[in-house]
C-alpha positions, -999 to +999 in steps of 0.1 A: -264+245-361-267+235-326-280+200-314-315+215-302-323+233-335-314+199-354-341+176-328-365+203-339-362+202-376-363+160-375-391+164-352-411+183-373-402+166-405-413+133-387-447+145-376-454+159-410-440+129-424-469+110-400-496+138-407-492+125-443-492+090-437-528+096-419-543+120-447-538+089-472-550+062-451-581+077-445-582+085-484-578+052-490-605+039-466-626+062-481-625+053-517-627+015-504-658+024-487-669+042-524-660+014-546-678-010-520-709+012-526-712+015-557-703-025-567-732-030-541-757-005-564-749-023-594-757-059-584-790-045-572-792-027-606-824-046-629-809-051-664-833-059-692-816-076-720-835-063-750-827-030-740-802-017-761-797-044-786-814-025-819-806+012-825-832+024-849-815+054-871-838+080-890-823+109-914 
């Protein structure tokens, strides 16, 4: 394999290696952003104590 051939096969195993890299931090930023969100929505959630405490059963 000449020396040209090689620099291209690194290269593009390096930018594919960085393409990944990317892909998952943005991934990750997203489901920060998510979590965030949603812990937000349930602090501003209104919970009633007395709901849910007796479970009235028929047959």
């Amino acid at each position: 394999m000449d020396i040209g051939a090689l620099s291209m096969g690194m290269s593009n195993a390096s930018l594919s290696s960085a393409v990944s890299l990317a892909v998952t931090k943005l991934q990750m930023n997203s489901n920060d952003q998510i979590a965030a969100g949603l812990t937000e929505m349930m602090g501003e959630m209104a919970v009633d104590p007395n709901v849910g405490s007796k479970l009235d059963v028929q047959a």
